[in-house]
PDB file as gemmi writes it, atoms N, CA and C in Angstrom:
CRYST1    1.000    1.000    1.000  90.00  90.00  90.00 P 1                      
ATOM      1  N   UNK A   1      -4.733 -12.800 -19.238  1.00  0.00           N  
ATOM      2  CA  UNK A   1      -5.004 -11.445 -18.833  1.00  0.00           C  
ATOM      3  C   UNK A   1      -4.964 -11.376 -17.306  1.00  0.00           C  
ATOM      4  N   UNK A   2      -4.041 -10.609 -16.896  1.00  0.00           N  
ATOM      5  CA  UNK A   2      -4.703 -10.369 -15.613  1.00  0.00           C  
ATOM      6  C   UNK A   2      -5.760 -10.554 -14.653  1.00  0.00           C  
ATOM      7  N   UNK A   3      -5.596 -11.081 -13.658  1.00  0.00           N  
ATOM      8  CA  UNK A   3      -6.879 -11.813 -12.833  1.00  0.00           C  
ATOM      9  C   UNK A   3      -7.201 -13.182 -13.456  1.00  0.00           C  
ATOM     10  N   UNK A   4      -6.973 -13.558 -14.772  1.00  0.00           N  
ATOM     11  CA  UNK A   4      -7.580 -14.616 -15.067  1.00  0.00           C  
ATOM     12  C   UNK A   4      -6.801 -15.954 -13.656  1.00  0.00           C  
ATOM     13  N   UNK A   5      -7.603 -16.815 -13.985  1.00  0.00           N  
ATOM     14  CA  UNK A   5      -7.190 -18.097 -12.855  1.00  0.00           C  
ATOM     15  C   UNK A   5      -7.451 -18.797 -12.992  1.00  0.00           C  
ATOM     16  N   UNK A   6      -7.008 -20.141 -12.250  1.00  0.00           N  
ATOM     17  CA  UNK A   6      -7.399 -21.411 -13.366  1.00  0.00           C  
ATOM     18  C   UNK A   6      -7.546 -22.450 -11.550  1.00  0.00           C  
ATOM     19  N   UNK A   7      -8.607 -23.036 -11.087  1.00  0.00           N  
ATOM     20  CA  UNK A   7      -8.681 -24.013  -9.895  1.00  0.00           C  
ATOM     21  C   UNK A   7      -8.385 -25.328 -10.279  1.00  0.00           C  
ATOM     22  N   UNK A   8      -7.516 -25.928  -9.508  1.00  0.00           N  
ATOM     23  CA  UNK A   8      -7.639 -27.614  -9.642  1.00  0.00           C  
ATOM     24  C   UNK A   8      -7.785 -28.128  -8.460  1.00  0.00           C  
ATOM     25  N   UNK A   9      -8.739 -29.233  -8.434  1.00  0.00           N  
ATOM     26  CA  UNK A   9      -9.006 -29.825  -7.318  1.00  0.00           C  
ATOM     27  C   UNK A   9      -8.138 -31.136  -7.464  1.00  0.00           C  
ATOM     28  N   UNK A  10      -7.724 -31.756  -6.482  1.00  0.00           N  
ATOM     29  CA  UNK A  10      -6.842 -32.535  -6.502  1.00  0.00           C  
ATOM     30  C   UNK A  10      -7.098 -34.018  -5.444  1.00  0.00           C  
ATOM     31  N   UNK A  11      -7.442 -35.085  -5.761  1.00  0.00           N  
ATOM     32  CA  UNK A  11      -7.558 -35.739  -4.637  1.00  0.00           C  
ATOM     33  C   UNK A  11      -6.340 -36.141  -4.166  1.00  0.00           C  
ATOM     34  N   UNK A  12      -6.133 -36.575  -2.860  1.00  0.00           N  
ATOM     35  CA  UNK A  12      -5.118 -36.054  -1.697  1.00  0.00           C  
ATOM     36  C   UNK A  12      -5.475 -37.073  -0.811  1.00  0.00           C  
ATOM     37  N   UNK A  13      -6.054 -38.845  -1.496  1.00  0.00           N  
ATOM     38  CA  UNK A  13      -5.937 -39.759  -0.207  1.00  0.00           C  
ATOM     39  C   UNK A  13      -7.157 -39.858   0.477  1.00  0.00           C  
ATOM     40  N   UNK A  14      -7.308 -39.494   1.477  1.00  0.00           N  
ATOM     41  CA  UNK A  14      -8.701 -39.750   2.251  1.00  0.00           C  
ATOM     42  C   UNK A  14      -9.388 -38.011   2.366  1.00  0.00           C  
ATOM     43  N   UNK A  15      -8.993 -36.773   1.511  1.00  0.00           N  
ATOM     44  CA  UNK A  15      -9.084 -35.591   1.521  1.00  0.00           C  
ATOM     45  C   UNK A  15      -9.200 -34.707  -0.410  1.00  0.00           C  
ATOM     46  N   UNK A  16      -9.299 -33.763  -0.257  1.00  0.00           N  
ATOM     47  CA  UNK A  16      -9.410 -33.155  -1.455  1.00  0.00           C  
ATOM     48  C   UNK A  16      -8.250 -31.826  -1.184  1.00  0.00           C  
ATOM     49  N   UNK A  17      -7.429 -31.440  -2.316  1.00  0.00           N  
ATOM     50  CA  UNK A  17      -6.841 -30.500  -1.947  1.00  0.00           C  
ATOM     51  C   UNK A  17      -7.427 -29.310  -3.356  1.00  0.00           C  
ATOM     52  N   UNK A  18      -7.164 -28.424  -2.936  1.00  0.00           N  
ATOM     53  CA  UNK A  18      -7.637 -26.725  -4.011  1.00  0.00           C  
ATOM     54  C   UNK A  18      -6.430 -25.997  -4.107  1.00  0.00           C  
ATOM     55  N   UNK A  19      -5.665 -26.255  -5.583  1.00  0.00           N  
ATOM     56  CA  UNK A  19      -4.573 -25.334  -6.093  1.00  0.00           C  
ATOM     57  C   UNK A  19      -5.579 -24.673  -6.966  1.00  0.00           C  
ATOM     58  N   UNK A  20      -4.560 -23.188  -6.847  1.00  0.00           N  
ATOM     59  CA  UNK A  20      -4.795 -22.041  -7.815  1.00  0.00           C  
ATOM     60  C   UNK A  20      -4.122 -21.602  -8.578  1.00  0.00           C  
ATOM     61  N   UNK A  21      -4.124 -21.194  -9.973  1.00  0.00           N  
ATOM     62  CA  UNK A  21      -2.654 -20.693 -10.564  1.00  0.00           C  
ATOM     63  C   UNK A  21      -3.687 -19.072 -11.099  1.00  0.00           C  
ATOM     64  N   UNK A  22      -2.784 -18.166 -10.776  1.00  0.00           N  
ATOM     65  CA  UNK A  22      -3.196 -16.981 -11.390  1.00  0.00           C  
ATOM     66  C   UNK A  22      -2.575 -16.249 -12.306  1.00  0.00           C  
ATOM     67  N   UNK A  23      -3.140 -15.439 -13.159  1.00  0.00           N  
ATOM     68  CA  UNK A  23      -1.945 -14.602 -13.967  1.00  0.00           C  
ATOM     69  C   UNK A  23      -1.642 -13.568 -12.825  1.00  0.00           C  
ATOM     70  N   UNK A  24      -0.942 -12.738 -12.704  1.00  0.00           N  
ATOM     71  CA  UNK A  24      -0.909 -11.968 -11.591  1.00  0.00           C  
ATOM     72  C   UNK A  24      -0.256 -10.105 -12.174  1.00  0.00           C  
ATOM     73  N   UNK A  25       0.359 -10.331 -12.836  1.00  0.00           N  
ATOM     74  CA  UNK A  25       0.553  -8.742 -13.882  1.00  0.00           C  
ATOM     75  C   UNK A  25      -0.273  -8.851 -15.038  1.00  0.00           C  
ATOM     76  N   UNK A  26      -0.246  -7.975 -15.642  1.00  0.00           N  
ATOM     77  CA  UNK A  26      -0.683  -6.679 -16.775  1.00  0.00           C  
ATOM     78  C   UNK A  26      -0.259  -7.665 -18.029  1.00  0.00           C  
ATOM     79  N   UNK A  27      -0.597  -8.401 -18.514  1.00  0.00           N  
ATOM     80  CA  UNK A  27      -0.355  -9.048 -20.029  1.00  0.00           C  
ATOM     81  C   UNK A  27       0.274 -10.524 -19.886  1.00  0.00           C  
ATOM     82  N   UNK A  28      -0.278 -11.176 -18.999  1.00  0.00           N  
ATOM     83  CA  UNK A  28       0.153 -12.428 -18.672  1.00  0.00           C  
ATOM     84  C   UNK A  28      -1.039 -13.413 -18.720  1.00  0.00           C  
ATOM     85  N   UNK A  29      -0.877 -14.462 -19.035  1.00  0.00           N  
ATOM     86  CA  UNK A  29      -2.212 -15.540 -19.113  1.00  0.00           C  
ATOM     87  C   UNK A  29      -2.151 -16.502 -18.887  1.00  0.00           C  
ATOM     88  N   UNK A  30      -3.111 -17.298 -18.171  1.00  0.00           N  
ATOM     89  CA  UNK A  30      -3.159 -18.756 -17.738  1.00  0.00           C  
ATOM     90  C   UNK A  30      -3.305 -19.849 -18.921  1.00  0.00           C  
ATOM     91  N   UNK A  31      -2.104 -21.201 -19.062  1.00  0.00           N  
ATOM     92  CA  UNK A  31      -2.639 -22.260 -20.428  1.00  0.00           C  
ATOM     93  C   UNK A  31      -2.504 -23.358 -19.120  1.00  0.00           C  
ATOM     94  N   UNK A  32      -3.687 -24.145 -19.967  1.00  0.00           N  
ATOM     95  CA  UNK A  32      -3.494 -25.332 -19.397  1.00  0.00           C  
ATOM     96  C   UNK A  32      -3.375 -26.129 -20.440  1.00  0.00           C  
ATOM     97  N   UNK A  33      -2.761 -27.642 -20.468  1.00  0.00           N  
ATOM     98  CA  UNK A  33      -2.370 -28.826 -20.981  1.00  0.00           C  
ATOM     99  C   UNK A  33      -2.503 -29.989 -20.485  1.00  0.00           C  
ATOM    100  N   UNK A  34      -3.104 -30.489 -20.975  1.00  0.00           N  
ATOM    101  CA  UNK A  34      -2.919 -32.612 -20.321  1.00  0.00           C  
ATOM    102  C   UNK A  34      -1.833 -33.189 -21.359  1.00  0.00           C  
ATOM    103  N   UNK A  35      -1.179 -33.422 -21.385  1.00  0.00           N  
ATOM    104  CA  UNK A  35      -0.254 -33.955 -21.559  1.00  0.00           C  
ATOM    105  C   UNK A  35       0.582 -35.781 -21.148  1.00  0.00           C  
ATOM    106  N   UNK A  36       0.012 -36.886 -21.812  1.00  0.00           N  
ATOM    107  CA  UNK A  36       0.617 -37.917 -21.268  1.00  0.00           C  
ATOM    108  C   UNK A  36       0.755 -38.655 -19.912  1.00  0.00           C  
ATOM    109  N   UNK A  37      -0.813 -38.108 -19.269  1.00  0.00           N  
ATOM    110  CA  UNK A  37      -1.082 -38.682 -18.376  1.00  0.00           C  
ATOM    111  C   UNK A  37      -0.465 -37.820 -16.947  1.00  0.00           C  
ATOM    112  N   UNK A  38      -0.475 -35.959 -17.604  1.00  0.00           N  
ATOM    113  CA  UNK A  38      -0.128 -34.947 -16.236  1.00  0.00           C  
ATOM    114  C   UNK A  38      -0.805 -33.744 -17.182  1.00  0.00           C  
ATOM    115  N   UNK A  39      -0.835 -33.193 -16.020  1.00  0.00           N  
ATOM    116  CA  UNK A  39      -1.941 -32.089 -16.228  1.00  0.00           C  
ATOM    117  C   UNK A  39      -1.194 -30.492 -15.785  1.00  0.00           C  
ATOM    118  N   UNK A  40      -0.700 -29.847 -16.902  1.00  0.00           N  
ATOM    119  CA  UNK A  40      -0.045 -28.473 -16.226  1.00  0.00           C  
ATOM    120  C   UNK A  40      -0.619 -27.262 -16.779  1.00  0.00           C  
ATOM    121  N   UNK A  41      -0.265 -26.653 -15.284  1.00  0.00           N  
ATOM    122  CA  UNK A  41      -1.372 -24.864 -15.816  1.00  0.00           C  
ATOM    123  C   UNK A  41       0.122 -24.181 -15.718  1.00  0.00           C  
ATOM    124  N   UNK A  42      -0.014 -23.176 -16.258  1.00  0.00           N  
ATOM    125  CA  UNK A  42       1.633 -22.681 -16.468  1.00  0.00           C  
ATOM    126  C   UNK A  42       0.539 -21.235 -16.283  1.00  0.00           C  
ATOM    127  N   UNK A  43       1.875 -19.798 -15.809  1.00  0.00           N  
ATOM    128  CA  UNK A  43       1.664 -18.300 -16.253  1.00  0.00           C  
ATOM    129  C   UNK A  43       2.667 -18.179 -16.849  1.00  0.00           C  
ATOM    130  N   UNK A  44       2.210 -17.187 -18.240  1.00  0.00           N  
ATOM    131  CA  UNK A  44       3.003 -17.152 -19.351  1.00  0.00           C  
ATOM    132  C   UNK A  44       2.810 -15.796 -19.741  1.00  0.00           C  
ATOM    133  N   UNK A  45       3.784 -15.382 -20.199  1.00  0.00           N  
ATOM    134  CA  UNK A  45       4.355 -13.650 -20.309  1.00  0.00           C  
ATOM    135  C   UNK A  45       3.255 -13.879 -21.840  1.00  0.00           C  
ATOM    136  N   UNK A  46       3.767 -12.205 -22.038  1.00  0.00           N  
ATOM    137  CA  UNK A  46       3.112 -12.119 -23.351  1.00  0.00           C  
ATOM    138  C   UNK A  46       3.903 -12.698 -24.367  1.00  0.00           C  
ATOM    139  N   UNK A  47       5.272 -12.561 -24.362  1.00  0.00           N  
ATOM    140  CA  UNK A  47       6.151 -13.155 -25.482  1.00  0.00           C  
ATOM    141  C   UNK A  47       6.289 -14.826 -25.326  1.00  0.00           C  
ATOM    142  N   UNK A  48       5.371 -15.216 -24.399  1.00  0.00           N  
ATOM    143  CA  UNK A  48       5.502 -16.690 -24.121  1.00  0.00           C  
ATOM    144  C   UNK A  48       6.543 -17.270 -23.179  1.00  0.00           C  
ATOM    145  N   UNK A  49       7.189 -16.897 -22.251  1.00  0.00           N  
ATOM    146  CA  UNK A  49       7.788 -16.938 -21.533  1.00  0.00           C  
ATOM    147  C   UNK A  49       7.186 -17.541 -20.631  1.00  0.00           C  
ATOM    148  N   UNK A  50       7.153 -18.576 -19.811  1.00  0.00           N  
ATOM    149  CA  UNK A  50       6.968 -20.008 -18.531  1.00  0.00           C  
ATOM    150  C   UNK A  50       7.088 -19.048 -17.309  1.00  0.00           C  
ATOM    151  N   UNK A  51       6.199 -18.300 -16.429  1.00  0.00           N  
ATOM    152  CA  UNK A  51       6.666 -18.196 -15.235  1.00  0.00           C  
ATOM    153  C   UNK A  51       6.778 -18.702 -14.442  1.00  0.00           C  
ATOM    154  N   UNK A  52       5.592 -19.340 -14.156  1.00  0.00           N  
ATOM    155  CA  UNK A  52       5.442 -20.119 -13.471  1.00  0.00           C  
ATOM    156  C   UNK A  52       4.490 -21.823 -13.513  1.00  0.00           C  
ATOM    157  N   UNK A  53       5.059 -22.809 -13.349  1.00  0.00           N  
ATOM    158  CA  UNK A  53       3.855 -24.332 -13.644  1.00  0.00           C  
ATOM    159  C   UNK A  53       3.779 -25.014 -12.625  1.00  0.00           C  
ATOM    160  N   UNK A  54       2.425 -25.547 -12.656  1.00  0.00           N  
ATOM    161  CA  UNK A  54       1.800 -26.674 -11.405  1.00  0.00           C  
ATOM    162  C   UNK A  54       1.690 -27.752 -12.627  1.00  0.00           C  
ATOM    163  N   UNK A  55       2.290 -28.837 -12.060  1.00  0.00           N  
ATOM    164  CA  UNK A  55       2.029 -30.098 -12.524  1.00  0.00           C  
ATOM    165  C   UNK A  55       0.971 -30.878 -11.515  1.00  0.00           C  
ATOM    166  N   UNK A  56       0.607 -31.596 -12.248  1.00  0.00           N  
ATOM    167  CA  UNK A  56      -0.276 -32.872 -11.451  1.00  0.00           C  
ATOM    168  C   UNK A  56      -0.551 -33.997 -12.311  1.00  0.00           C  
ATOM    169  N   UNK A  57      -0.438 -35.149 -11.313  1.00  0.00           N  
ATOM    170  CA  UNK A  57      -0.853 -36.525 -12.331  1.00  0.00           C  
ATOM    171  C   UNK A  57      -2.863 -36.452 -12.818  1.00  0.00           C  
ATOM    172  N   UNK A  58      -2.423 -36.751 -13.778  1.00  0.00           N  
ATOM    173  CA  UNK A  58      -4.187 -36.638 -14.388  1.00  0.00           C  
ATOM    174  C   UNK A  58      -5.364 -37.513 -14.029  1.00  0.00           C  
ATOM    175  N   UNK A  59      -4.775 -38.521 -13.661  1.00  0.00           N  
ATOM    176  CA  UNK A  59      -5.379 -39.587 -12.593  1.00  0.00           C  
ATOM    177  C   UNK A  59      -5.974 -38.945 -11.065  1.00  0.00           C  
ATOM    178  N   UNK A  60      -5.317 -38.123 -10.465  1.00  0.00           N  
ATOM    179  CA  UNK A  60      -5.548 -37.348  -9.563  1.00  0.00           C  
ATOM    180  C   UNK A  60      -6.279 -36.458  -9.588  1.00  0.00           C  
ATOM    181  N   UNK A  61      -6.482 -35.602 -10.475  1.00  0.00           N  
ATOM    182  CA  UNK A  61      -7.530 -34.518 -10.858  1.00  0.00           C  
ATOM    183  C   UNK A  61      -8.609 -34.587 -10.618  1.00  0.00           C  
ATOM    184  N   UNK A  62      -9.670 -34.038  -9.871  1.00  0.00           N  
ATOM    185  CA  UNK A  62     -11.032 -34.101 -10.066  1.00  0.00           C  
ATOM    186  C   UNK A  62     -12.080 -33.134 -10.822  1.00  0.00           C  
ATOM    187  N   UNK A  63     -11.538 -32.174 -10.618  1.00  0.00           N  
ATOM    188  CA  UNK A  63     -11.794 -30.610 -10.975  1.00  0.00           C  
ATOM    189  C   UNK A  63     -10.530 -30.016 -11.816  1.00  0.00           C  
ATOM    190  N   UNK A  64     -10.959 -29.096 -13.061  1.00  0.00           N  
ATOM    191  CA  UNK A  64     -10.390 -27.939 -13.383  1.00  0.00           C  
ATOM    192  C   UNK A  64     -10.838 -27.062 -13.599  1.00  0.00           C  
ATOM    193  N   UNK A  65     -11.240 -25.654 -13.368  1.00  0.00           N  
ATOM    194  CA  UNK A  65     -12.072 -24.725 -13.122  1.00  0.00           C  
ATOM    195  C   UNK A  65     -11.217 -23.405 -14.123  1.00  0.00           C  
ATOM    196  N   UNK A  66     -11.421 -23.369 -15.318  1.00  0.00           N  
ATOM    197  CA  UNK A  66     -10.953 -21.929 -15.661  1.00  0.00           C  
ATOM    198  C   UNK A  66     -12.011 -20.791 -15.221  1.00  0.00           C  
ATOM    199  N   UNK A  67     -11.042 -19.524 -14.854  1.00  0.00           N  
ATOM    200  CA  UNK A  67     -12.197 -19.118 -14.358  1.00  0.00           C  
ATOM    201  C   UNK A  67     -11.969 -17.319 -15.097  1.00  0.00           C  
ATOM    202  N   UNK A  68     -12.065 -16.937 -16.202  1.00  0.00           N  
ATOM    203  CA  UNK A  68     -11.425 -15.901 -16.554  1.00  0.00           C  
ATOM    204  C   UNK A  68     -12.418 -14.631 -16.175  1.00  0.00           C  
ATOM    205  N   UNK A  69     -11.293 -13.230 -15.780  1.00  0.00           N  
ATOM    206  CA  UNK A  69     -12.286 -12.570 -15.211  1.00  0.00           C  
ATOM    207  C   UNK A  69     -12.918 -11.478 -16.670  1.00  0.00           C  
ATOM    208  N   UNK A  70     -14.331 -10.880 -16.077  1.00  0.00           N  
ATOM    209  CA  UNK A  70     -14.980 -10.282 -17.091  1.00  0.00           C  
ATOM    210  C   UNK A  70     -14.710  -9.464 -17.156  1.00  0.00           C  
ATOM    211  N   UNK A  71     -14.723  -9.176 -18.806  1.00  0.00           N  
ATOM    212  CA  UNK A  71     -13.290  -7.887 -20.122  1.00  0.00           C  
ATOM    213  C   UNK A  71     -13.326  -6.801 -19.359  1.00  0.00           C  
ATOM    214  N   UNK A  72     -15.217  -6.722 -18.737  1.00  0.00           N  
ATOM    215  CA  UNK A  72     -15.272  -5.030 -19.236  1.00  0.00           C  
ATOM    216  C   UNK A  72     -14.685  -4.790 -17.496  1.00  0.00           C  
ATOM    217  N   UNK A  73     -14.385  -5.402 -16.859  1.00  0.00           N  
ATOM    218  CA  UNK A  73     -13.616  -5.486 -15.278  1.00  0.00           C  
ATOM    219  C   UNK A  73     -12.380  -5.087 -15.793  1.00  0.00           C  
ATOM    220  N   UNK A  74     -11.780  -5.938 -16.738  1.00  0.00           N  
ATOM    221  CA  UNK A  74     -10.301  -5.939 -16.866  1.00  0.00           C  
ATOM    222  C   UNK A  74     -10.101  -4.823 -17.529  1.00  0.00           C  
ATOM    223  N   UNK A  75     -10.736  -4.318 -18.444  1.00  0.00           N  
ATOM    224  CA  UNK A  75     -10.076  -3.219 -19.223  1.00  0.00           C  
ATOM    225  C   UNK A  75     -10.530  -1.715 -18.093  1.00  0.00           C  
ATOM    226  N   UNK A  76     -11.064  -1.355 -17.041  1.00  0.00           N  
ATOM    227  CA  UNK A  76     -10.653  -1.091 -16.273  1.00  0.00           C  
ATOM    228  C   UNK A  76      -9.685  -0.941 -14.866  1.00  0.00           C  
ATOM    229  N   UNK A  77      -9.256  -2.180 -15.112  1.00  0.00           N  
ATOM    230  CA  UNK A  77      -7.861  -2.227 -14.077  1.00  0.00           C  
ATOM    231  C   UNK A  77      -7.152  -2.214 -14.773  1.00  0.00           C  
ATOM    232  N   UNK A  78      -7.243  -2.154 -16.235  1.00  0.00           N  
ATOM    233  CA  UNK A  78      -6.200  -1.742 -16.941  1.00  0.00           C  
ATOM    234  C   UNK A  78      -5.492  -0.351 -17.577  1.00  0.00           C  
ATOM    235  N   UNK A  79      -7.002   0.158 -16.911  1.00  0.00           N  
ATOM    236  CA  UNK A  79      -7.233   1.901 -16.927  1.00  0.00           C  
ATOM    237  C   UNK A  79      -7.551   2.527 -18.222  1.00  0.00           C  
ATOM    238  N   UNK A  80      -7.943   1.432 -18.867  1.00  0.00           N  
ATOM    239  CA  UNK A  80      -8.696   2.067 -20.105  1.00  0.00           C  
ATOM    240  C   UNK A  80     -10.000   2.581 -20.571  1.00  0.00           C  
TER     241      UNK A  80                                                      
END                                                                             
């Protein structure tokens, strides 16, 4: 849904790094997957369509933060 977002913290060596993946239109949603030792958040249409994916090795990960926003928010920016 819209606004939803998903944080990964990432270690980065002697540092921490903070990716974000967002849905960003009207009927789109954040999935995440671990998968075989990588970790991907994808935005995905309503018909399931890949817009966009962050990969990362799963070893690296420290954090994953779904963070979905609340309905009764969304179904007003949705103008209902």
């Amino acid at each position: 849904m819209k606004g939803d977002r998903v944080e990964i913290v990432v270690d980065a060596g002697d540092t921490t790094r903070t990716y974000e993946v967002m849905a960003t239109r009207a009927g789109r949603r954040v999935e995440t997957a671990v998968r075989r030792g990588v970790v991907e958040v994808s935005e995905v249409t309503r018909s399931g369509s890949v817009v966009r994916t962050a990969r990362f090795m799963a070893n690296r990960v420290l954090a994953l933060v779904e963070q979905p926003i609340p309905r009764d928010e969304a179904e007003e920016a949705d103008g209902a």
